[in-house]
N, C-alpha and C positions, 0 to 999 in steps of 0.2 A: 377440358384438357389445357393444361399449363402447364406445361413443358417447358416450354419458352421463360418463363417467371424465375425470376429467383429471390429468395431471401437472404439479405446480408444484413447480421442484428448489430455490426457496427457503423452501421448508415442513419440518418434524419429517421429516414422514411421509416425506420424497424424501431431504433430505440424512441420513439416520438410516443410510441403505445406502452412501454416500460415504466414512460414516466404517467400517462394516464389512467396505468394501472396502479401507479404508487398513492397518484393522489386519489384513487379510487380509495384505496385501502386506508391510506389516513382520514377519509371521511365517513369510514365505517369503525373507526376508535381502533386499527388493527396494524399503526404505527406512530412510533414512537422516538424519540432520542434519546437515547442512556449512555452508558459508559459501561468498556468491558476490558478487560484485562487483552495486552495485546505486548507482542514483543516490541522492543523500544530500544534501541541504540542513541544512548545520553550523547554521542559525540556527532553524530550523523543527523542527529534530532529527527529522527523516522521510525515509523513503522516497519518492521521485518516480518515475512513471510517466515513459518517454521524452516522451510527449506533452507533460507539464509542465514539461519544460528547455526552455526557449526561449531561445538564444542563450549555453548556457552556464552560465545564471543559472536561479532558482526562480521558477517564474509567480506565486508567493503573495508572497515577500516582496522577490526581485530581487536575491537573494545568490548568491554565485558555489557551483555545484553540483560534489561533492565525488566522486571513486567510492569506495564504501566496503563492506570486507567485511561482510556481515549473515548471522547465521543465517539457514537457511532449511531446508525438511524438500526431501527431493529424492525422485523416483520412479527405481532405479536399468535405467534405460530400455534404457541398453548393454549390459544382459544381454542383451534381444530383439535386440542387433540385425542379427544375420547373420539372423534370420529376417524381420526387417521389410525385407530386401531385399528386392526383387522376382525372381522369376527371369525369362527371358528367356520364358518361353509359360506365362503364369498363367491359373491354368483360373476367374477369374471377370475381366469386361469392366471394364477402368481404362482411360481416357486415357494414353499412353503419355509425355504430358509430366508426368502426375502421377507415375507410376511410376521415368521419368529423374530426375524433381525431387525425389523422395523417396532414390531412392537416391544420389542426389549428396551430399544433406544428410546422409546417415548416412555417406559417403566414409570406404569400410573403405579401411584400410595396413594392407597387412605389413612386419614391420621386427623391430626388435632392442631390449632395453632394457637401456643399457650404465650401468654403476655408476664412477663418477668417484669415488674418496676424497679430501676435504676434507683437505688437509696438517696435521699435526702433533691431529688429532681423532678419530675413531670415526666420525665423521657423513659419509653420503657422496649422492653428486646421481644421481637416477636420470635419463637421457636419452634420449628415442627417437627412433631413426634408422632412416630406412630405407633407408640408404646407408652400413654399417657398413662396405663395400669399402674407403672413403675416413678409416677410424677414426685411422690413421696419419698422416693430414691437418689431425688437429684442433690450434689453434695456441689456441685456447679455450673457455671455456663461458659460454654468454651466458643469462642469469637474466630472466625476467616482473619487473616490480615485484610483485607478486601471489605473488613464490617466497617459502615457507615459510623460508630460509635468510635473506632481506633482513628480516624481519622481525626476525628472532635479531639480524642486525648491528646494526638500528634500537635492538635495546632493548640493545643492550652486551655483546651475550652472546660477542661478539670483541675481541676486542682493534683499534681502530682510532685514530688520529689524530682527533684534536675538527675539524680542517679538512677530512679524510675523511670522517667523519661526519655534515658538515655538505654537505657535497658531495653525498652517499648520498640523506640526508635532504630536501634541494631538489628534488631528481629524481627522487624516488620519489613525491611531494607533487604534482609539477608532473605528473605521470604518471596518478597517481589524479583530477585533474581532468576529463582526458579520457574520453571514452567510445570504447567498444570501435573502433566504425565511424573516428572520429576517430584512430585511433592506425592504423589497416590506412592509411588516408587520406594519410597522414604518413610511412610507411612509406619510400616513396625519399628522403627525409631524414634520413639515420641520424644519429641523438643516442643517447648513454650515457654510463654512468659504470663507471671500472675500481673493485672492491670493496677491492683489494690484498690479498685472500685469493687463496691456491694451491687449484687441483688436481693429485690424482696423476694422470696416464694407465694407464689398467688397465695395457696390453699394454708399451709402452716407460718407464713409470719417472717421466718429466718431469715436470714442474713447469708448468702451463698456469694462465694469469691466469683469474680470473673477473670480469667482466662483469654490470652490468645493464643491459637496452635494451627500450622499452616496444613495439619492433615484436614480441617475443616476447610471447606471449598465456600469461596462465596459465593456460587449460584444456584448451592441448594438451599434449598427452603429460602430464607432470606437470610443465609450465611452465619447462624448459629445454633448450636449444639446446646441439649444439656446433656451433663455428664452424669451418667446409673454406674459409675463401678463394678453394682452389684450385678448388674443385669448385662452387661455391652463388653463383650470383650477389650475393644479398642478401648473403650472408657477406664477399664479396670487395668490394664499396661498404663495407661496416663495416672491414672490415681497411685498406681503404685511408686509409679517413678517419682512422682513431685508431693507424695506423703500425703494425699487427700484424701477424707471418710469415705468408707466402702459403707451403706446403709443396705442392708439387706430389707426388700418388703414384697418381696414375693417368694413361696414358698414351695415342690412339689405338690398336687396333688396325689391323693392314695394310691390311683395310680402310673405313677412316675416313679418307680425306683432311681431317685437320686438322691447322693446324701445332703441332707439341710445342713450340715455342717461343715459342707464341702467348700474349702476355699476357691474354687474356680467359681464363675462368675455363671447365673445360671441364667439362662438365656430363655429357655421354654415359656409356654404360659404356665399359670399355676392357680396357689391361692394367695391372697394380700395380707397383710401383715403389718403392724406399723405405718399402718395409712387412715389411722383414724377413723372416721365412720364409715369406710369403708375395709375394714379388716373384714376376712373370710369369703368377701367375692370373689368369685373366678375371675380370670383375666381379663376373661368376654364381657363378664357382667360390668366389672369398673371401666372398662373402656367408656362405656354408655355410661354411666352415670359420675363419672368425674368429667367428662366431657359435658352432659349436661348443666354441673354445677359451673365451671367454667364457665358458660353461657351466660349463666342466671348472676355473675359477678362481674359479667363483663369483662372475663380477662381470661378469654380463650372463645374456638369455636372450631367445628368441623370443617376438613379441607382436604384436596384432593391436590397433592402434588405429584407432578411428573419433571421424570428424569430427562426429558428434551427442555432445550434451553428456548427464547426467544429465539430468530433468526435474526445476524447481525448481516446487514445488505449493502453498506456502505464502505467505502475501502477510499483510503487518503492517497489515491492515485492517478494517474491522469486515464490511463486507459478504463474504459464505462460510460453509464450513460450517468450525465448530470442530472445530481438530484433536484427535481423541481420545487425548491424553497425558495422562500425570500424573508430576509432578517431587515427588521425598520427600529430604530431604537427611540423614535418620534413616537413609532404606531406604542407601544412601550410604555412609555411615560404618560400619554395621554388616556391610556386604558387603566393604566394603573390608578390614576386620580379618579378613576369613574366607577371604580370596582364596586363601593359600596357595600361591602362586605363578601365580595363572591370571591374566589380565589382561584389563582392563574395556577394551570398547574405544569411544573417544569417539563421541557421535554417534548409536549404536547402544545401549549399556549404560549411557552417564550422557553428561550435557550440564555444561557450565560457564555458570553465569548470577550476573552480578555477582560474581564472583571463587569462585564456592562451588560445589562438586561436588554434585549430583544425580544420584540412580539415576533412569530410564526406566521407568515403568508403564507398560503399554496399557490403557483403560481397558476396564472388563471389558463384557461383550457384554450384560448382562445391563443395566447402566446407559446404553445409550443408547436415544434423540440423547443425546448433549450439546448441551444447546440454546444458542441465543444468546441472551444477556443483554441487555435494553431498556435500562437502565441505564446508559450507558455515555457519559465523555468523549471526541469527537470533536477536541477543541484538540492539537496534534501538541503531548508531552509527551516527544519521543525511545522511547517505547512504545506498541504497539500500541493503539486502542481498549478492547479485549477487557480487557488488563492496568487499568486504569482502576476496574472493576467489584470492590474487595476482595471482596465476598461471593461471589462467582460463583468468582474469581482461586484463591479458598481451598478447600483442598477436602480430604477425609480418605482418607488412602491407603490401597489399595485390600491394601495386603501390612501394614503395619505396626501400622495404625490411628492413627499420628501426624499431626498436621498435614504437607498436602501443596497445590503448589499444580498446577495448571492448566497447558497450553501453553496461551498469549494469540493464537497466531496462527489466519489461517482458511486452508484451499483455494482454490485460485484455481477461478474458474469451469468451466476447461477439464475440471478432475476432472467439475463436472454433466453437462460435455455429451458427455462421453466413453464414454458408458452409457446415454443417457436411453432411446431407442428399445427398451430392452430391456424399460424398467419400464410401457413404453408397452401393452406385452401383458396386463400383469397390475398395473395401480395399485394394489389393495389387496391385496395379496400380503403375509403377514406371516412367512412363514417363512425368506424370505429377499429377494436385490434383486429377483428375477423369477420367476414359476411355468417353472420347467425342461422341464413337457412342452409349454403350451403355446409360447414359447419355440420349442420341436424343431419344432415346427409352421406356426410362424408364419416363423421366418425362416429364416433371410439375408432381409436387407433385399432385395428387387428390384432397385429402382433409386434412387439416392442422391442429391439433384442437390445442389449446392451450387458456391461462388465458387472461383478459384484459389488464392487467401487465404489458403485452408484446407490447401494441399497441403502446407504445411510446419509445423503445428498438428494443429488440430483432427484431420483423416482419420487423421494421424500418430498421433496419440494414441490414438482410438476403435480401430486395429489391434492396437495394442498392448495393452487392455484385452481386447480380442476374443479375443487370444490368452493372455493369462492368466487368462481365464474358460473357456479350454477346457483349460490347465492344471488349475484346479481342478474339474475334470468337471462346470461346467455348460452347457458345449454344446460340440458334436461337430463345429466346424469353427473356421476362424482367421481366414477376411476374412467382415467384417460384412456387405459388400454384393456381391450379383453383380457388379451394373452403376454405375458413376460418372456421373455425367455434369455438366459445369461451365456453370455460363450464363456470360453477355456481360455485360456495364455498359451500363445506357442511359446518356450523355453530354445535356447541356444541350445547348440548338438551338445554339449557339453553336459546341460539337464538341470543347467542352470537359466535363472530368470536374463533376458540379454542386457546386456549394459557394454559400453564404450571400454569401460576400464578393464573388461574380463577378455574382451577381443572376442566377444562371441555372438556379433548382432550380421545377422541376415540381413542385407539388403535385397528388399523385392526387385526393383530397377534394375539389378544385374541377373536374378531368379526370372527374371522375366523377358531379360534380355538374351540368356542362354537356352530356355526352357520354353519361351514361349507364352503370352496372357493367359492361355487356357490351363495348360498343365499347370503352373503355380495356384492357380484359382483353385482348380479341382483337387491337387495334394491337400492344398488347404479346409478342402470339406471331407476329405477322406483321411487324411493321419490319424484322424482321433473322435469321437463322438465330439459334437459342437460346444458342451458344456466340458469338455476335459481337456485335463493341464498335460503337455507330452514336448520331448524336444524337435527339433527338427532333423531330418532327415534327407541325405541327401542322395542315398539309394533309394528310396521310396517318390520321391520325387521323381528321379528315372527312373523307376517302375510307371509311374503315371504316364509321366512320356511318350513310354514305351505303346502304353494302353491306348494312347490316339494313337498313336503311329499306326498300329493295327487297324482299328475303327477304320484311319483314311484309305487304306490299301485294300478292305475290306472292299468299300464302297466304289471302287474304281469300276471293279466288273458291272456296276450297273450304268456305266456312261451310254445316255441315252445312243450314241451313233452305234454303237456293237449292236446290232440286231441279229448278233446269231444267236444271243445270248436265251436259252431255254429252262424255262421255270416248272419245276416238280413241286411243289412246297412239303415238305417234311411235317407232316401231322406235330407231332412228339417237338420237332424245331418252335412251330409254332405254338404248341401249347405253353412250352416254356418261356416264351416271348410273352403272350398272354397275364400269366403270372410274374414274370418281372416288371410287366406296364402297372399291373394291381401293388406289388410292392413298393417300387419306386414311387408312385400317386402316393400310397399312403406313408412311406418314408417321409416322405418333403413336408406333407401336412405337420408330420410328429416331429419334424427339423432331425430326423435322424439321417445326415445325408451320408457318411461313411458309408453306412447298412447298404442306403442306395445304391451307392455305388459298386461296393462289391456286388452286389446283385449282376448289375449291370456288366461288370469283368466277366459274371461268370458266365452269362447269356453267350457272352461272347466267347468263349471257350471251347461252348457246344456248338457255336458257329461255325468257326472252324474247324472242329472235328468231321462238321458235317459236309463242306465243301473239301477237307481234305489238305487243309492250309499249315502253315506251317506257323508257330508264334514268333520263333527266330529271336529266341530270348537274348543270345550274344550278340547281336548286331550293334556295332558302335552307335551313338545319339547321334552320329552325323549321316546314319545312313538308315534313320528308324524309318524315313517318308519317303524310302527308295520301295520303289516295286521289281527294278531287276530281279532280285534270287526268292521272292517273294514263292512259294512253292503251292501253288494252285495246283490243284490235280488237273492237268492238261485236257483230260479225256472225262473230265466231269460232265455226264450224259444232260444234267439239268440240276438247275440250281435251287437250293432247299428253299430259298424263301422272297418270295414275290417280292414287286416295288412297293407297295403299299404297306406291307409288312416291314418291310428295309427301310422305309419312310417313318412310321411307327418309333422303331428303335432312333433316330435319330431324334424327333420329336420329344424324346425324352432322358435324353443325351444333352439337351438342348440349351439347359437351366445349367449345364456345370461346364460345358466346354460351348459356350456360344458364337467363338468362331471360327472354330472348325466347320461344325454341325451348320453356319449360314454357309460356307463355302459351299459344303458341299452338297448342302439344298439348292444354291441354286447353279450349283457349275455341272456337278453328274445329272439330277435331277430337272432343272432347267426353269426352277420352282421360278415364277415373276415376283411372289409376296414373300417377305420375309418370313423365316422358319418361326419366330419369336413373335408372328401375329398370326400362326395358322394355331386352331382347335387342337388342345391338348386331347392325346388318342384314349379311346374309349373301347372296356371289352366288354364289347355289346355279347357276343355268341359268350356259351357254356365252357368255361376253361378245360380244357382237355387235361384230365387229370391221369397221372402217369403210372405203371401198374410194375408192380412187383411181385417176384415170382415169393412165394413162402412154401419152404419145404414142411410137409407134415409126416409126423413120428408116431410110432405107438410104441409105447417100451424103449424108445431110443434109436429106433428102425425105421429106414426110410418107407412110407407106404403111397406116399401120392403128392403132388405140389399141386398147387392152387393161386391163382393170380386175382390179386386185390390193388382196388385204385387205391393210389399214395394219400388217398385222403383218410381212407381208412382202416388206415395202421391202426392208430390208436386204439380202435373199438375191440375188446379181445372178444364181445357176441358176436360182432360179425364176420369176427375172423374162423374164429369156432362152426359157425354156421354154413360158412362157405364149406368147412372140413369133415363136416358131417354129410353132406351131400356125395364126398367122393366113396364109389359101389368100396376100393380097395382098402378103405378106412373104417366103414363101418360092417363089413363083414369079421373084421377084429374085436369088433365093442358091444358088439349082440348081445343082451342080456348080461353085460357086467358092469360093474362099477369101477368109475375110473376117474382121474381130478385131471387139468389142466395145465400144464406150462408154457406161457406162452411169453418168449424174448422179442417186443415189439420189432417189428420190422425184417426178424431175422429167421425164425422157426417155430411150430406152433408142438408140441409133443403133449398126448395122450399114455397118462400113467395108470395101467387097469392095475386094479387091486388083485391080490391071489385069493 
């Protein structure tokens, strides 16, 4: 029991295990330092959150917002991610949208990774297709702004014309402005510029133009395209527009009623055509054997690309945990002279920072946290806050003993919350993030609830962690949580989402100041099932009100000092009690707590019918917890239902109005141990099942009724069975033939034939 404990992941003590998890992961090859396209305010020299572009432009200063390559440290996620698929029957309970939505977002291709050589260079473009059938269709190669090659051109490292160059330069410029969403948006608009560089085609020899066009993204594949006309629709709107060969080399099969002469561009598989020694294979077939050949030239191979990117973990800001790096430009030079042939690889074994090569420390295990520095200028200076701090920035390395500095950047929060539940076990745990056995004990999470939000994040992430903490043998399974479960949005009355600007946001603090902690709680499990989107409501809310108001007025008659008070229990009262404990129990299991609840209204409905009470629906909300005009049958001989059964119903009351239900366990009842530590009730006896009278017919004529328990409506043999039994019914069906009608629950009629 830690109760007492708490976890704050902006403290030493919480992010100290963030960063021994990072350098965990970089010694497993599973981080890295890259560069990702990030919003960028040229006047602000910072980093902007999407939130802060508004229209384009920087919320702070109203300059036009740039996209701009930034370091950033990455988490390399694509290793996991044939496992983060889901399989089709997973043995712990996920919502099946979250499971579709997860794997779509990881959207594994199989395909091919074909190698283009740059004409008259060594340098060549690697491209992945998953359509290499169509490799003999390619008329050319179309580049991201974002491609490693545009940049070479930018800085002169080809040979181009100054009017080329400046062409290159506008539209690569004009490209980096936009944002990602922006550029997919624009996409049936095709704009580019031709590079006036060649490629070779591995298989035939030619000469194919390259291309930049910003509808190509550079974090698929590795940011280029080739272009089929014939085969890719987007391809063949770009060809048309900028007058480039449409090569047709795939054809219908027999059967495929489509015309081979059809100018639309034919997307299907088929047969090959103008693909050399491979004419007249099927799709299927040349996939495998022009990927083979590829192989056997060394200039292609099979590959498995997925639609989820690296995770970017790093954020140029002050709030996070300090990344545990350390940069030596000593350690650097003196590795480099020792290489010997082996080679440093960027990112991983040395960083470039303001034109100067640095070796990569981790910082050693023994020195953390690395704390975050108080110190520090917040004024966007084009650097990090962190970097700001020289004392802090400065630091003695940990190999050479020479001055060294610091990584300036932090975690982004997702790293905190991708783990927390674990340290939730064991807060002061010093030997590592969690005590391992208990840990083995305590979970798998149960049940997990949280928003949709989350299903392409957070959930994303905390699986991922889950899985490489059982990598490194700290626990013995791979999903964090049995069970998922997502709630709803309460919407403003209005029926819209709430917001400040539309004047339509609820505050709980006043909902709870006029209504009380318990009503607002329980509206809140009752307006709507858990997973559904509804507005709020502010007659239903005092309908709730209303509904403890009752409960408490209810419970008065049983103040232990009244001992005139005399108990009959109500067979029928209590059966129905019985069955509301069994639904309620299994409502909460299934999170369907509305259902619960109404159940729970209704229990109480027949309560009072049966003491004779009165609901007193008009009573003002200032006089719902009056008992004066409360209308008890004065001369009620004895009361339908025991303390222990009265105790019962609150026991399970208990979970949605928890402090009413403590009041008045232990003010009327006199209970010593709180209501929320006694034994959730149990229906041990045989539910009293409730019986209904069914009039039976013959020819449409009343002849006899017959009373059947409410369980078994549904069975029309035993409803018939009970109907044949009565003397007045089958003295009518003697010897004739006759068919059934029977309207569940309501009349059973016997139709004799003439």
């Amino acid at each position: 029991n830690n109760c007492d404990k708490v976890v704050i992941t902006c403290l030493p003590e919480y992010y100290r295990w963030n960063q021994w998890i990072f350098l965990e992961l970089f010694k497993k090859g599973l981080v890295y330092q890259g560069k990702a396209l990030s919003n960028w305010c040229p006047s602000c020299q910072t980093v902007l959150a999407n939130e802060n572009v508004i229209d384009g432009k920087c919320w702070r200063c109203d300059s036009t917002v740039i996209q701009k390559q930034v370091p950033q440290w990455f988490i390399k996620i694509t290793a996991y991610a044939q496992r983060l698929i889901w399989p089709e029957k997973p043995l712990v309970d996920w919502p099946s949208s979250v499971r579709e939505g997860q794997n779509n977002w990881i959207g594994s291709s199989e395909g091919a990774e074909v190698e283009f050589k740059i004409k008259n260079t060594n340098l060549k473009i690697k491209v992945f297709t998953t359509r290499v059938d169509t490799l003999f269709g390619v008329t050319a190669l179309v580049l991201a702004p974002e491609h490693w090659l545009v940049g070479q051109i930018q800085n002169s490292k080809f040979k181009s014309e100054n009017e080329k160059l400046r062409e290159i330069n506008n539209y690569v410029n004009q490209a980096k402005r936009k944002q990602e969403e922006e550029r997919l948006r624009e996409a049936k608009e095709k704009t580019g510029v031709d590079t006036g560089i060649k490629a070779i085609h591995p298989l035939t020899g030619e000469e194919i133009p390259i291309w930049i066009a910003d509808y190509v993204l550079g974090w698929y594949g590795d940011g280029a395209v080739m272009l089929v006309p014939a085969h890719d629709e987007r391809d063949y709107q770009f060809a048309k527009k900028f007058n480039l060969p449409i090569k047709k080399v795939i054809v219908p099969s027999q059967k495929l009623k489509v015309e081979n002469n059809s100018e639309k561009p034919f997307t299907e598989y088929g047969i090959l055509i103008n693909s050399g020694e491979f004419n007249g294979l099927t799709s299927k077939e040349a996939i495998e054997k022009i990927t083979k050949k590829l192989g056997k030239l060394g200039l292609g191979k099979r590959k498995v690309v997925y639609h989820l990117r690296d995770w970017s973990i790093s954020r140029q800001r002050y709030w996070g945990t300090p990344v545990p790096i350390i940069y030596c430009r000593q350690c650097f030079n003196n590795e480099y002279k020792n290489l010997k042939g082996k080679k440093l690889k960027e990112g991983v074994d040395y960083v470039v920072i303001d034109q100067e090569n640095y070796l990569v420390h981790l910082v050693p295990e023994k020195d953390l946290p690395v704390r975050l520095p108080y110190d520090v200028d917040f004024t966007p200076k084009g650097k990090p806050p962190l970097a700001t701090n020289e004392k802090w920035l400065k630091v003695t390395c940990p190999k050479c003993g020479k001055e060294a500095i610091r990584d300036p950047q932090t975690l982004d929060t997702f790293f905190d919350s991708s783990w927390y539940w674990f340290r939730y076990v064991s807060p002061d745990y010093e030997k590592g993030p969690f005590d391992k056995d208990l840990v083995a004990k305590l979970t798998p999470v149960d049940i997990y609830f949280g928003g949709a939000e989350h299903t392409l994040g957070h959930t994303l992430y905390a699986r991922f962690f889950t899985k490489f903490f059982h990598d490194l043998g700290l626990v013995d399974y791979e999903e964090f949580a049995l069970k998922r479960v997502q709630h709803g949005i309460v919407l403003g009355p209005d029926g819209n989402k709430m917001s400040k600007s539309k004047g339509n946001v609820i505050n709980p603090q006043e909902q709870v100041k006029e209504y009380g902690a318990d009503a607002v709680r329980m509206y809140l499990c009752f307006m709507m099932p858990y997973e559904g989107t509804g507005p709020w409501s502010d007659e239903t809310i005092a309908g709730v009100y209303r509904f403890l108001g009752r409960v408490w007025r209810m419970y008065q008659k049983y103040k232990i000092q009244n001992s005139d008070l005399k108990i009959k229990e109500d067979k029928k009262l209590v059966g129905k009690l019985q069955k509301t404990i069994i639904k309620v129990t299994k409502d909460i299991e299934r999170i369907k707590l509305n259902t619960a609840i109404a159940s729970m209204m209704e229990f109480l409905n027949e309560w009072e019918k049966a003491v004779g009470g009165s609901k007193k629906q008009e009573e003002s909300l200032s006089e719902v917890f009056s008992t004066e005009d409360f209308a008890f049958a004065q001369n009620q001989e004895a009361w339908p239902l025991g303390v222990e059964n009265a105790k019962r119903f609150l026991q399970i009351l208990s979970p949605f109005a928890p402090f009413l239900t403590e009041e008045i366990w232990r003010e009327v009842f006199e209970e010593k141990k709180s209501i929320h530590l006694s034994a959730w009730p149990k229906v041990d006896k045989e539910v009293i099942d409730e019986e209904v009278v069914i009039p039976v017919q013959v020819n449409g004529k009343l002849r006899a009724t017959i009373k059947i328990q409410n369980s078994k409506l549904k069975s029309q043999n035993e409803i018939e069975k009970e109907a044949l039994k009565q003397e007045k019914v089958k003295k009518y069906l003697e010897g004739k033939k006759y068919r059934v009608v029977y309207v569940e629950g309501k009349v059973v009629n016997f139709v004799v034939y003439e």
